[in-house]
N, CA and C atoms of all chains as a GROMACS GRO file, in nm:
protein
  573
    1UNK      N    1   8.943  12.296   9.314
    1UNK     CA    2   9.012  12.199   9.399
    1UNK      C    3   9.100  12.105   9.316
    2UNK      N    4   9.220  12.085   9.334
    2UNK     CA    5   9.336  12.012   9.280
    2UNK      C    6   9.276  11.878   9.369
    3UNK      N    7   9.199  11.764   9.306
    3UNK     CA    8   9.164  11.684   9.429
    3UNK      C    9   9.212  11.538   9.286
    4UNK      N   10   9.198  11.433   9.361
    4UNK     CA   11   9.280  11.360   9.340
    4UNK      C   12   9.157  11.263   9.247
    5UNK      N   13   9.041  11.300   9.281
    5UNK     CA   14   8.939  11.209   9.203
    5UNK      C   15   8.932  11.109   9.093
    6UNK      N   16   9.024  11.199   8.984
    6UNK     CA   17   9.036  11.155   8.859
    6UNK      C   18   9.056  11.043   8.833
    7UNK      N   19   9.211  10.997   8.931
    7UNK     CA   20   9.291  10.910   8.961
    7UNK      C   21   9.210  10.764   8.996
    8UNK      N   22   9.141  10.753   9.052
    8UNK     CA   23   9.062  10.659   9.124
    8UNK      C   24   9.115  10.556   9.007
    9UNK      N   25   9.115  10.373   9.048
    9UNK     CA   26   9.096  10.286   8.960
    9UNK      C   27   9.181  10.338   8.813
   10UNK      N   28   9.285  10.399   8.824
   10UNK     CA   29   9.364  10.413   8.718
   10UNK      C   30   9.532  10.367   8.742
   11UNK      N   31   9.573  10.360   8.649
   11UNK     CA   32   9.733  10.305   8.694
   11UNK      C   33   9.817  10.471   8.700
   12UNK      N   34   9.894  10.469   8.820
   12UNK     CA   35   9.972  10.620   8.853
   12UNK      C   36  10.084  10.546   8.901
   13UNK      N   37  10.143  10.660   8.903
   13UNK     CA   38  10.305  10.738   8.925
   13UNK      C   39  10.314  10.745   9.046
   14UNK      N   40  10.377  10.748   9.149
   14UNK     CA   41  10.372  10.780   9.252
   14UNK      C   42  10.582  10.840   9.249
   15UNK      N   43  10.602  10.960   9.299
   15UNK     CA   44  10.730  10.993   9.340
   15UNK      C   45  10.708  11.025   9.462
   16UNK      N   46  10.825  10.952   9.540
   16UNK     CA   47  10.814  10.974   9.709
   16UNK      C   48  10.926  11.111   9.759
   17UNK      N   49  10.908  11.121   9.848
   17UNK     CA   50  11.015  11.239   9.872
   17UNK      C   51  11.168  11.184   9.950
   18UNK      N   52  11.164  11.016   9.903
   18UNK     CA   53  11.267  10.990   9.943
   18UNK      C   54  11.361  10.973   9.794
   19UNK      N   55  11.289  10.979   9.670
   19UNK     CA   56  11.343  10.953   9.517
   19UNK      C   57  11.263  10.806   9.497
   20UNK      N   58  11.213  10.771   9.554
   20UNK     CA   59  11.170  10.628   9.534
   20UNK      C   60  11.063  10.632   9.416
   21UNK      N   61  11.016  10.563   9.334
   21UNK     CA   62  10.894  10.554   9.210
   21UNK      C   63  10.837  10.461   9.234
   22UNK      N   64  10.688  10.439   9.235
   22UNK     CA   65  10.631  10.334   9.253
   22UNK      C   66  10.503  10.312   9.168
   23UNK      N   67  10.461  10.263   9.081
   23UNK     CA   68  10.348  10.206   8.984
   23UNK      C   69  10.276  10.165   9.065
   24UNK      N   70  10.106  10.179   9.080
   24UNK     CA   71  10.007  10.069   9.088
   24UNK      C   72   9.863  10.154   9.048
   25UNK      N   73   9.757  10.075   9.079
   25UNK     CA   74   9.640  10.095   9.082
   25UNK      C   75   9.586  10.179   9.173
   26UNK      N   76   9.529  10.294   9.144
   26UNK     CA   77   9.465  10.391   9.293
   26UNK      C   78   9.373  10.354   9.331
   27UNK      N   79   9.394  10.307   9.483
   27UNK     CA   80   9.279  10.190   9.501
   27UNK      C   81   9.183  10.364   9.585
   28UNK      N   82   9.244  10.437   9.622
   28UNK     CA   83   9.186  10.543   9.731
   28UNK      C   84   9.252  10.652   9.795
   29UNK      N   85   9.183  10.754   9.814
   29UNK     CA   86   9.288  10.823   9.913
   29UNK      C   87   9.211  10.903  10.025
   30UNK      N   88   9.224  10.986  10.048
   30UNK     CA   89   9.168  11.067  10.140
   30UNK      C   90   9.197  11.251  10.176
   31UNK      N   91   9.172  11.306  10.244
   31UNK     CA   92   9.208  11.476  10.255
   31UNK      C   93   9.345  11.480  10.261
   32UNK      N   94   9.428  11.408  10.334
   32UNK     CA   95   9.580  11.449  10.348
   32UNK      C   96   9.625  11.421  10.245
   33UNK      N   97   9.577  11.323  10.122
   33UNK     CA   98   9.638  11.282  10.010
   33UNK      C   99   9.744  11.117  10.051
   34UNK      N  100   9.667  11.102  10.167
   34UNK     CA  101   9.735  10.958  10.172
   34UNK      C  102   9.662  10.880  10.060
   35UNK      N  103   9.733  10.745  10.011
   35UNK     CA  104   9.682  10.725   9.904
   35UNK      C  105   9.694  10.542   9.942
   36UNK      N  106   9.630  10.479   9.896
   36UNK     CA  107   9.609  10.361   9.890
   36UNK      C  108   9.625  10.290   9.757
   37UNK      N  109   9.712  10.188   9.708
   37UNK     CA  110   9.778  10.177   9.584
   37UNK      C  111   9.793   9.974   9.596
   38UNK      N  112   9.686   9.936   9.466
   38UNK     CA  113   9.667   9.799   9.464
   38UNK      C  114   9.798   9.784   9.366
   39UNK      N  115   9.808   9.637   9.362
   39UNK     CA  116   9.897   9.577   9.268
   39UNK      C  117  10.064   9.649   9.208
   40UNK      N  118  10.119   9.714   9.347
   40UNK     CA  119  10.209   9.843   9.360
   40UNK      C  120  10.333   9.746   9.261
   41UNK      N  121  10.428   9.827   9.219
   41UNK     CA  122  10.540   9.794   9.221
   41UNK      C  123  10.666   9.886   9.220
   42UNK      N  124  10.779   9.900   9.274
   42UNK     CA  125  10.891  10.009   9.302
   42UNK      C  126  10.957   9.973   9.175
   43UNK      N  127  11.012  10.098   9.064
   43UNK     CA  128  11.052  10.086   8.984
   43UNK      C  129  11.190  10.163   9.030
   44UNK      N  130  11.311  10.060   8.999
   44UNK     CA  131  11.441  10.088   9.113
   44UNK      C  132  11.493  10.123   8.940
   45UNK      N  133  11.581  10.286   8.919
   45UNK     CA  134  11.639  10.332   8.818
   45UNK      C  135  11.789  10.303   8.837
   46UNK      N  136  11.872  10.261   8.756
   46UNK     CA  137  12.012  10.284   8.816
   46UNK      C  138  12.120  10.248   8.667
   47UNK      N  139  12.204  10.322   8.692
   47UNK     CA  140  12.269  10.370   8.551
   47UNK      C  141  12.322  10.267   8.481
   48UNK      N  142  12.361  10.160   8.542
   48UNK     CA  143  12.418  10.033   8.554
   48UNK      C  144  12.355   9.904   8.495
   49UNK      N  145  12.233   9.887   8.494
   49UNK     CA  146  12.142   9.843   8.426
   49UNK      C  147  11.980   9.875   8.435
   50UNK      N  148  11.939   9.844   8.338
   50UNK     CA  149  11.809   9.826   8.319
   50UNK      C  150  11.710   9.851   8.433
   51UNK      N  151  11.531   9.930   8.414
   51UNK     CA  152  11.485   9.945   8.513
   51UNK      C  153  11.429   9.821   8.600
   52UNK      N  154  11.467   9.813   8.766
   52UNK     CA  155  11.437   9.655   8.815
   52UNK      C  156  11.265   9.744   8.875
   53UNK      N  157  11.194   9.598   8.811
   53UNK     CA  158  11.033   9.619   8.937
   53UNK      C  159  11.048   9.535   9.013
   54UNK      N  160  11.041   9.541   9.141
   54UNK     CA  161  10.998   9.523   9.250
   54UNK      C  162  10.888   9.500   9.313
   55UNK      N  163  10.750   9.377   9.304
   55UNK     CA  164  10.594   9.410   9.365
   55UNK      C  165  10.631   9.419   9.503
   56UNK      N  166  10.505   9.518   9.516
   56UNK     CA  167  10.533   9.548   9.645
   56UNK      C  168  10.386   9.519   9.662
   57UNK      N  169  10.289   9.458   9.589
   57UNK     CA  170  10.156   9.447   9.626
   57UNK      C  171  10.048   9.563   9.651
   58UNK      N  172   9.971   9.518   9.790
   58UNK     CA  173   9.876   9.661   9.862
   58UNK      C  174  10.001   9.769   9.929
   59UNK      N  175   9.962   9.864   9.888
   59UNK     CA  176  10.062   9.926  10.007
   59UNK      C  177   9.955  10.092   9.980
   60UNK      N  178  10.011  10.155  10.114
   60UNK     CA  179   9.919  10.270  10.165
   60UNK      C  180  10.039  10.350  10.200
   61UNK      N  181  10.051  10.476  10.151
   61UNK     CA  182  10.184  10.540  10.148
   61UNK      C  183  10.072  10.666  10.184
   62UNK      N  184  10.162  10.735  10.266
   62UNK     CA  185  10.103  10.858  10.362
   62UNK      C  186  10.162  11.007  10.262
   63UNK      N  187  10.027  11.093  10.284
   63UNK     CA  188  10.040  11.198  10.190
   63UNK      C  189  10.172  11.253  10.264
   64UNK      N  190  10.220  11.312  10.342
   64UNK     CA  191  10.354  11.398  10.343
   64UNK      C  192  10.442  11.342  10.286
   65UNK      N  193  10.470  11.216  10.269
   65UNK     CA  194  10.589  11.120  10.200
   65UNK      C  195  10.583  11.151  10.017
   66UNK      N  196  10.472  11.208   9.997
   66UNK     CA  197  10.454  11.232   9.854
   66UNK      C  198  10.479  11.359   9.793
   67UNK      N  199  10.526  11.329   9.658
   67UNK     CA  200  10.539  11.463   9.602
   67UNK      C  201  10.486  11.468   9.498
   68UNK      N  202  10.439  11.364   9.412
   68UNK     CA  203  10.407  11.401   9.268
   68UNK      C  204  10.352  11.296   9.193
   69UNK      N  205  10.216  11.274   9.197
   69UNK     CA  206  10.117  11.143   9.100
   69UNK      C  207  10.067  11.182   8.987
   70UNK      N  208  10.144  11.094   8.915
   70UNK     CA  209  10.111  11.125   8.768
   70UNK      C  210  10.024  11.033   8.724
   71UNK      N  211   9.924  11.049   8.609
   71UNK     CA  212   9.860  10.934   8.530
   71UNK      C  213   9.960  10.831   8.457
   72UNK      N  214   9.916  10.729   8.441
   72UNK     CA  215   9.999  10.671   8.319
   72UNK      C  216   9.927  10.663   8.269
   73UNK      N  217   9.955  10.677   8.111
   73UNK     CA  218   9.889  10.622   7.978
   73UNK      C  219   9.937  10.479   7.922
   74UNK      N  220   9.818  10.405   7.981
   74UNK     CA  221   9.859  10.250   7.996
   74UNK      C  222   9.950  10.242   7.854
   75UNK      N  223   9.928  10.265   7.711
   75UNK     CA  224   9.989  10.232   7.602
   75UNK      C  225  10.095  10.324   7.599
   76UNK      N  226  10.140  10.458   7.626
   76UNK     CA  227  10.286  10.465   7.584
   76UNK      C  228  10.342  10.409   7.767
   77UNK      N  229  10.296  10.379   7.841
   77UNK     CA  230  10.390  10.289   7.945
   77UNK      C  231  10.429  10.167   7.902
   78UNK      N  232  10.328  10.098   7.832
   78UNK     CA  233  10.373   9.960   7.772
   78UNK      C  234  10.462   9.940   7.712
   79UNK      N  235  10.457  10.082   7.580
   79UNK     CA  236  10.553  10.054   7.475
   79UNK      C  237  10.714  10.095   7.516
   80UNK      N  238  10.733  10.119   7.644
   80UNK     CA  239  10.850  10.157   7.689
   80UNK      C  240  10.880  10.069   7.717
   81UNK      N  241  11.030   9.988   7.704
   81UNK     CA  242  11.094   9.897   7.733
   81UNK      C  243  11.182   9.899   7.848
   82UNK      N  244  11.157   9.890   7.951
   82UNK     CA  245  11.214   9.955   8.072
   82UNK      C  246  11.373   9.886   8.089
   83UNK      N  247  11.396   9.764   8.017
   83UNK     CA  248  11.491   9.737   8.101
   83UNK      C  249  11.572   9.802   7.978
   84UNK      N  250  11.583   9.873   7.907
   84UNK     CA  251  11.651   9.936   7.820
   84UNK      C  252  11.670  10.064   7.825
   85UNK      N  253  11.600  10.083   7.955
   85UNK     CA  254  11.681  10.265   7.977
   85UNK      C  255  11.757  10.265   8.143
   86UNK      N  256  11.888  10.302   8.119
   86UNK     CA  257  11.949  10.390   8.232
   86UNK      C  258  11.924  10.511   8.266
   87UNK      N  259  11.897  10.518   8.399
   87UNK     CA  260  11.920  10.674   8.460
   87UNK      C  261  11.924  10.675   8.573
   88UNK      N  262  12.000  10.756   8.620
   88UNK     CA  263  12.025  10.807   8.792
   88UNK      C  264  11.880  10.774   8.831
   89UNK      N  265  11.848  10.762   8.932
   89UNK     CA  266  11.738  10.763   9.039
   89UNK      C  267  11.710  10.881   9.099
   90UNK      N  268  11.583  10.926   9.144
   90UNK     CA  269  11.546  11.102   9.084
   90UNK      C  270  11.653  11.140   9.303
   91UNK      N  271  11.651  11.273   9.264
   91UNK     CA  272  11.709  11.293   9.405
   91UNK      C  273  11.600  11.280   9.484
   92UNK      N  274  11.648  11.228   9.639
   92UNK     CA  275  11.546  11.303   9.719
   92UNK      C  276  11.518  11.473   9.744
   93UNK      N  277  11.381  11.516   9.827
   93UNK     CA  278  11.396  11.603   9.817
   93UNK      C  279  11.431  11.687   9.913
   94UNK      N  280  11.504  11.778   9.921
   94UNK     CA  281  11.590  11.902  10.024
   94UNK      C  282  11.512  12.000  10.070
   95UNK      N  283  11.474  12.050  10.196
   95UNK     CA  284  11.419  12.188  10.218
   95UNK      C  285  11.540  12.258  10.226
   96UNK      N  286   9.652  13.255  10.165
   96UNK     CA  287   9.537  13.270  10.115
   96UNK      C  288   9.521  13.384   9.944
   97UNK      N  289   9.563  13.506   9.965
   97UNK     CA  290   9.588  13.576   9.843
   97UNK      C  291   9.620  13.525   9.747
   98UNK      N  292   9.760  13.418   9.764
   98UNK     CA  293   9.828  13.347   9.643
   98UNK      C  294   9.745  13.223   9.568
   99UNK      N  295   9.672  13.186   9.691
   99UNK     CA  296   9.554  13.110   9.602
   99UNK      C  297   9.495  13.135   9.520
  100UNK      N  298   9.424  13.256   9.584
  100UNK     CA  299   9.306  13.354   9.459
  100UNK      C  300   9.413  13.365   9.317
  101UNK      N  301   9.559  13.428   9.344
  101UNK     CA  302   9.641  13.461   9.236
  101UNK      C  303   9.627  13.288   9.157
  102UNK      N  304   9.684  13.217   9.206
  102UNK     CA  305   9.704  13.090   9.115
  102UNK      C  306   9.568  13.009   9.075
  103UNK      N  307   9.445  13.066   9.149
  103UNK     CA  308   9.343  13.040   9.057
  103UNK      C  309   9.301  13.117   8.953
  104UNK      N  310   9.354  13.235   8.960
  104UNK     CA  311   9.302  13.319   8.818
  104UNK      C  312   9.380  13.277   8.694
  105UNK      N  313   9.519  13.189   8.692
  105UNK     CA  314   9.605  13.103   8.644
  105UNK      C  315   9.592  13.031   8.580
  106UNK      N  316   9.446  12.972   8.610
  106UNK     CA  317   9.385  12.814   8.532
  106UNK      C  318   9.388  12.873   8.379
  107UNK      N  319   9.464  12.726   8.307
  107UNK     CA  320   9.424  12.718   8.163
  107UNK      C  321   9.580  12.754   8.169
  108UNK      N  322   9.649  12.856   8.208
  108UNK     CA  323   9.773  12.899   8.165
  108UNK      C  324   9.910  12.778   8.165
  109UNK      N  325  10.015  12.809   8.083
  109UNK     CA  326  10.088  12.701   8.082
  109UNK      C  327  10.234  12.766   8.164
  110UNK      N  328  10.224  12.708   8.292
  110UNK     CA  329  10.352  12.722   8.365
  110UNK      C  330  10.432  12.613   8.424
  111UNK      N  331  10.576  12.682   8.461
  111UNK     CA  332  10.664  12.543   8.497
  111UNK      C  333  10.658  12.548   8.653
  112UNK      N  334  10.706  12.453   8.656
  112UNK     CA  335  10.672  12.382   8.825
  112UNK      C  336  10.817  12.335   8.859
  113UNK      N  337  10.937  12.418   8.917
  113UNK     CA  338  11.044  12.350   9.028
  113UNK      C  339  11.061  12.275   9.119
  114UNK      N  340  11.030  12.165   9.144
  114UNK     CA  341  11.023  12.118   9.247
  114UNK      C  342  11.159  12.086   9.339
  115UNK      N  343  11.146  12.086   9.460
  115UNK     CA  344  11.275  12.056   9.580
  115UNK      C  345  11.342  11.924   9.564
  116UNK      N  346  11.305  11.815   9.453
  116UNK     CA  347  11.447  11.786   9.410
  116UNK      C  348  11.468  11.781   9.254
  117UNK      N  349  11.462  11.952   9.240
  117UNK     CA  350  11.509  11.986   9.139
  117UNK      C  351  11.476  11.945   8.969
  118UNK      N  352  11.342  11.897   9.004
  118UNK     CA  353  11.234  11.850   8.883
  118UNK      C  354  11.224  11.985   8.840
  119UNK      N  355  11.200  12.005   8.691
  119UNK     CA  356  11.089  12.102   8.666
  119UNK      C  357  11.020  12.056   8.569
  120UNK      N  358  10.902  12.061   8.581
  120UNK     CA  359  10.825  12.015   8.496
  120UNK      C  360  10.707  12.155   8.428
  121UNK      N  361  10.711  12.130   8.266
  121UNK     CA  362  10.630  12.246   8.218
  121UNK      C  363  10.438  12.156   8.195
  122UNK      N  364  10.377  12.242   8.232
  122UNK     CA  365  10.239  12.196   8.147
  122UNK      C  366  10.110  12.281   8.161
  123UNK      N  367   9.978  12.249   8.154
  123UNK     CA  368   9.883  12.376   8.176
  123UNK      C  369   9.843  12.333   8.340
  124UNK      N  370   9.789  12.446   8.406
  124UNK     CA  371   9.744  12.427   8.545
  124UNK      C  372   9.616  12.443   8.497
  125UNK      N  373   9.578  12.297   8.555
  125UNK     CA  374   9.452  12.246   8.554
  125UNK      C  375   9.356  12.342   8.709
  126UNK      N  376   9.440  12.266   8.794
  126UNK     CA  377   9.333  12.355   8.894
  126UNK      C  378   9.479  12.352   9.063
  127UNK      N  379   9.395  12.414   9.156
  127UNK     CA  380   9.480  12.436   9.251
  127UNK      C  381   9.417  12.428   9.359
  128UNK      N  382   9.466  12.379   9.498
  128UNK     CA  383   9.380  12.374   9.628
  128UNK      C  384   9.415  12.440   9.717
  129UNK      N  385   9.340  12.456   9.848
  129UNK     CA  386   9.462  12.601   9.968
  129UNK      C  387   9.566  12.535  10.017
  130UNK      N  388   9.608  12.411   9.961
  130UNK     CA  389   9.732  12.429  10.022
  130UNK      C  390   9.850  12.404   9.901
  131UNK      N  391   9.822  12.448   9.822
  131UNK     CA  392   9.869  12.515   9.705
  131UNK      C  393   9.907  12.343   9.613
  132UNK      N  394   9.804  12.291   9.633
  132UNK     CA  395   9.879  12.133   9.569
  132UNK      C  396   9.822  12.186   9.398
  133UNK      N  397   9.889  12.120   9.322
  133UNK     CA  398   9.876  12.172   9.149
  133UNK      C  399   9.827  12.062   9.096
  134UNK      N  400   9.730  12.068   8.989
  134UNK     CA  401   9.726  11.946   8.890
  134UNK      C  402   9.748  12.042   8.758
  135UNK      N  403   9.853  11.949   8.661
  135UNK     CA  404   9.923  12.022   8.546
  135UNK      C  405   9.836  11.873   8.472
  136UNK      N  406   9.785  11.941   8.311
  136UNK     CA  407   9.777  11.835   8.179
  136UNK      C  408   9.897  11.890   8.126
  137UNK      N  409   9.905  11.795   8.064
  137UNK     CA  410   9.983  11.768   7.923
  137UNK      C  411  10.144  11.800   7.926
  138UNK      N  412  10.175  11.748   8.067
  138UNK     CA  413  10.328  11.776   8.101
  138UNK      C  414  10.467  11.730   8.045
  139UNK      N  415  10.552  11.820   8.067
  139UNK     CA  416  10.675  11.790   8.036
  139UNK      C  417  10.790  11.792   8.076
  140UNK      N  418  10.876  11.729   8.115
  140UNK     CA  419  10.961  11.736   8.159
  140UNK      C  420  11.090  11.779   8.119
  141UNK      N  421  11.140  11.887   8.232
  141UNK     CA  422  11.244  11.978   8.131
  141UNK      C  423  11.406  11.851   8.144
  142UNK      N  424  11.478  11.830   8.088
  142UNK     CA  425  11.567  11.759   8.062
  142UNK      C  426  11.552  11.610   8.066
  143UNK      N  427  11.471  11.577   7.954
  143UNK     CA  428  11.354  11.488   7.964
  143UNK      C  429  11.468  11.325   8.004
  144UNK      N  430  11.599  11.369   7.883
  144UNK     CA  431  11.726  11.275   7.917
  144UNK      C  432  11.753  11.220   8.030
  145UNK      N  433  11.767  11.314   8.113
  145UNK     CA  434  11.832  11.252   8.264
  145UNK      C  435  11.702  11.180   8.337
  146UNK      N  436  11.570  11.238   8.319
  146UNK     CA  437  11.470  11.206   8.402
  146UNK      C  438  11.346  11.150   8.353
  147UNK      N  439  11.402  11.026   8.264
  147UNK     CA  440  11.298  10.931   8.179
  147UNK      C  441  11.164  10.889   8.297
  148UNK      N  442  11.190  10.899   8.420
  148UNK     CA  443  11.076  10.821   8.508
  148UNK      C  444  10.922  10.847   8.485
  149UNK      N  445  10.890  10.987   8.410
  149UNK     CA  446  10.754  11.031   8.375
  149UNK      C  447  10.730  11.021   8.223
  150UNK      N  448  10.798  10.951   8.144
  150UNK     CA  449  10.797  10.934   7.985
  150UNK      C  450  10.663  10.928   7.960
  151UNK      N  451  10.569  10.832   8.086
  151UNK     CA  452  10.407  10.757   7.988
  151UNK      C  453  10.328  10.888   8.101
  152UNK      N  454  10.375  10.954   8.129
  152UNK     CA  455  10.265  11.044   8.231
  152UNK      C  456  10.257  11.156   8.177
  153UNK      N  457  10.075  11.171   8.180
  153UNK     CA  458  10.020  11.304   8.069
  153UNK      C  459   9.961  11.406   8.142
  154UNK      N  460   9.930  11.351   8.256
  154UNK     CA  461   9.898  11.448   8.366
  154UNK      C  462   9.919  11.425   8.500
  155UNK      N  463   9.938  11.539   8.590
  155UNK     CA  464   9.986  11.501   8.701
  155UNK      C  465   9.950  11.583   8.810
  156UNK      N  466   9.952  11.517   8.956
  156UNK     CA  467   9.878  11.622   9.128
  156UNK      C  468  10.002  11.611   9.149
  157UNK      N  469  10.109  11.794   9.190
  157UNK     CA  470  10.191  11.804   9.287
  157UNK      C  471  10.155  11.853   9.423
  158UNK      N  472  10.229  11.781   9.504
  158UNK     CA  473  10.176  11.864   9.672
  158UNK      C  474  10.280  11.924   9.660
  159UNK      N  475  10.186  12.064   9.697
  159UNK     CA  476  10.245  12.211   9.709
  159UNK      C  477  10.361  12.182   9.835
  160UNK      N  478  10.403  12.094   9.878
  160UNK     CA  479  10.482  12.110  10.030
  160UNK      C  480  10.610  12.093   9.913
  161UNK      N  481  10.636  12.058   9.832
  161UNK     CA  482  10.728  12.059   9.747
  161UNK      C  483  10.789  12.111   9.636
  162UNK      N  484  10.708  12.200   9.605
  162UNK     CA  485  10.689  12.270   9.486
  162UNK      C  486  10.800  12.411   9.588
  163UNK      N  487  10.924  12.456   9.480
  163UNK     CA  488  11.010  12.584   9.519
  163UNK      C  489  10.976  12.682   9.464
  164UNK      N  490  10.958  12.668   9.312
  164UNK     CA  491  10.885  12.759   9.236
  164UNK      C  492  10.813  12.703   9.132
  165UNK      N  493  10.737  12.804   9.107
  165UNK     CA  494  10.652  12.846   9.019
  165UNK      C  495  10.657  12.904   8.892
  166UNK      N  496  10.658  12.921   8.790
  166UNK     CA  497  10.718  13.060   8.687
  166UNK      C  498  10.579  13.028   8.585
  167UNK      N  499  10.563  13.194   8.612
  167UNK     CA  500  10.475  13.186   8.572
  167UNK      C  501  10.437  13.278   8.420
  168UNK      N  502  10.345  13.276   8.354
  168UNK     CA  503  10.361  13.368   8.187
  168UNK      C  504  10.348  13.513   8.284
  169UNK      N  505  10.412  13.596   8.211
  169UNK     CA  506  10.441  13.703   8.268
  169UNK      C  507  10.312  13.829   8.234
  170UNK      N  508  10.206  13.770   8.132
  170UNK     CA  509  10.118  13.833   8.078
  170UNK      C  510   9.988  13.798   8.167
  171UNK      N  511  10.022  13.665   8.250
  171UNK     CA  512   9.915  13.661   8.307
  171UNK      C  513   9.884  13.719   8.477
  172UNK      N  514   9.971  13.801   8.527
  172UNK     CA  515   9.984  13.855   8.603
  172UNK      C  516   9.998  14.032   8.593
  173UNK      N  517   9.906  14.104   8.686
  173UNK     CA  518   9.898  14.215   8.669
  173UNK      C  519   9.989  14.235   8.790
  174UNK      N  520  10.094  14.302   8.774
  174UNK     CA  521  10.237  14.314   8.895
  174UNK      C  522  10.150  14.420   9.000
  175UNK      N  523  10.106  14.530   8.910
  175UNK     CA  524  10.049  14.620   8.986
  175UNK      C  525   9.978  14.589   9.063
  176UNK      N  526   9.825  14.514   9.055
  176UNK     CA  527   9.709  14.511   9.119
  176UNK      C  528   9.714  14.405   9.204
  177UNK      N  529   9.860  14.293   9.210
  177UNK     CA  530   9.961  14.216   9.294
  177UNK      C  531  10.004  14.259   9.408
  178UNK      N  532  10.084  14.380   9.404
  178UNK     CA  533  10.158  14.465   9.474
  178UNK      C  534  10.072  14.556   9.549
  179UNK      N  535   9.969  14.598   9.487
  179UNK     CA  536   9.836  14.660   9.602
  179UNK      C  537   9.797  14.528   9.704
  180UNK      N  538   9.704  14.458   9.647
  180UNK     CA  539   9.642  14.308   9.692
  180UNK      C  540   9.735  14.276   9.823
  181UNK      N  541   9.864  14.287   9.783
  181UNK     CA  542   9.933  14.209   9.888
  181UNK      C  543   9.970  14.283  10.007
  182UNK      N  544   9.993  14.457   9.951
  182UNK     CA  545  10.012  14.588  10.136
  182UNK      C  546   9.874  14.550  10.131
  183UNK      N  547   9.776  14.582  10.080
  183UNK     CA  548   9.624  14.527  10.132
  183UNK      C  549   9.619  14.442  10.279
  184UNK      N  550   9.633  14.318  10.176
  184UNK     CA  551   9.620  14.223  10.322
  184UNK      C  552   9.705  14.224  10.418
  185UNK      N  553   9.840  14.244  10.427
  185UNK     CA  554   9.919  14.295  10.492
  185UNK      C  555   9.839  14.378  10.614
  186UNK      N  556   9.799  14.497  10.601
  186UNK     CA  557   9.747  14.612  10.621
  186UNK      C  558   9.598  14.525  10.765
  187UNK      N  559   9.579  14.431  10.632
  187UNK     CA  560   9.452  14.408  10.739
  187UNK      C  561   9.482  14.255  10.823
  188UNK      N  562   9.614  14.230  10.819
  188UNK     CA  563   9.666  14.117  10.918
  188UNK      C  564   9.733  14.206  11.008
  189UNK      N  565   9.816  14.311  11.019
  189UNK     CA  566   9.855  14.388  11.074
  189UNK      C  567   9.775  14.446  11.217
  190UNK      N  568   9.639  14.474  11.136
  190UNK     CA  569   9.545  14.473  11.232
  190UNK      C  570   9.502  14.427  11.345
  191UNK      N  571   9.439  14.276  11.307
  191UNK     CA  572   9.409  14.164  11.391
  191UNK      C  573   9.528  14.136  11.509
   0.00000   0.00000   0.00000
C-alpha cells in the first residue's frame, strides 16, 4: 500500500493540480488522500522575483485537487534561500 | 487490476514517473496502491533548472490520477509472460 502514514507530523510538499505549492505540517488524512495541513504556507514561484510565502494557516485540501506530496528534509529546505531563486510556477495539470 | 500485480513486482526498481503537467521525476518505487498512487525514495527531478520547487524533497506519494507515464527498466519486465497475463484476463472479462 502506497499509504500516506509516513508523512504524519512531518513538514511536506504539497503540488495541487492547479500548479499551486504549499508547505505545512501533516496534521492527517484519510482514504481519498484528503489531507489536513497545520501551519500551511503557499509558496508563489515567479521569474520576476524571489520565492513569496504566503500563511495560509489550517487548511484541508481534498485528495482529487492533489498530485504529488513530497517529504521535506527540514535542513536542506532551510539551507535554501528562497528568495534567491526564480522560476516559472509548475503548470497546471491537462488531461 | 493486472497492472497492479505488474507494478508491484516493480518494488525496489528505479523508474521515472511523467506526470500530466509534464513533471518527470526519476527515483526507486517504494510501494504502490489499486489505484495506482506511487511512493518513489530518493527522487529526482529531471530538468532540475526549470523546476527548483522539490530541491529539499527526498521522497514522495503520487496520485496515480496524474501520473501519464511510467518508464520502466526494461529488464524488469518479462514482455512475454505480460502479453499472455493480459489476452488472459481479457479472455476471462470477455466472459462475465
Amino acid at each position: 500500500m502506497a499509504s500516506l502514514q509516513g508523512y504524519v507530523d512531518h513538514r511536506v510538499l504539497l503540488i495541487l493540480q492547479d500548479g499551486r505549492a504549499i508547505v505545512g505540517i501533516m496534521a492527517g488524512y484519510d482514504q481519498k488522500s484528503n489531507v489536513v495541513l497545520s501551519d500551511s504556507k503557499e509558496r508563489v514561484y515567479s521569474m520576476d522575483e524571489g520565492v513569496e510565502e504566503i500563511p495560509l494557516g489550517l487548511y484541508l485540501v481534498k485528495g482529487d485537487q492533489i498530485v504529488l506530496i513530497g517529504e521535506l528534509d527540514e535542513n536542506a529546505d532551510q539551507a535554501v534561500d528562497l528568495s534567491s531563486i526564480r522560476a516559472e510556477p509548475l503548470p497546471p495539470i491537462r488531461y | 487490476m493486472l497492472i497492479f500485480s505488474v507494478f508491484k513486482t516493480l518494488t525496489d526498481q528505479q523508474v521515472t514517473v511523467e506526470l500530466k503537467n509534464d513533471l518527470s521525476i526519476t527515483g526507486t518505487l517504494k510501494s504502490v496502491d489499486q489505484f495506482l498512487n506511487i511512493r518513489l525514495d530518493n527522487i529526482k527531478v529531471l530538468d532540475e533548472a526549470r523546476h527548483p520547487h522539490m530541491m529539499a524533497v527526498k521522497n514522495c506519494f503520487i496520485r496515480g490520477s496524474v501520473v501519464r507515464y511510467v518508464q520502466l527498466p526494461p529488464s524488469g519486465v518479462d514482455t512475454q509472460l505480460l502479453e499472455d497475463a493480459t489476452r488472459r484476463e481479457h479472455v476471462s472479462q470477455a466472459k462475465r
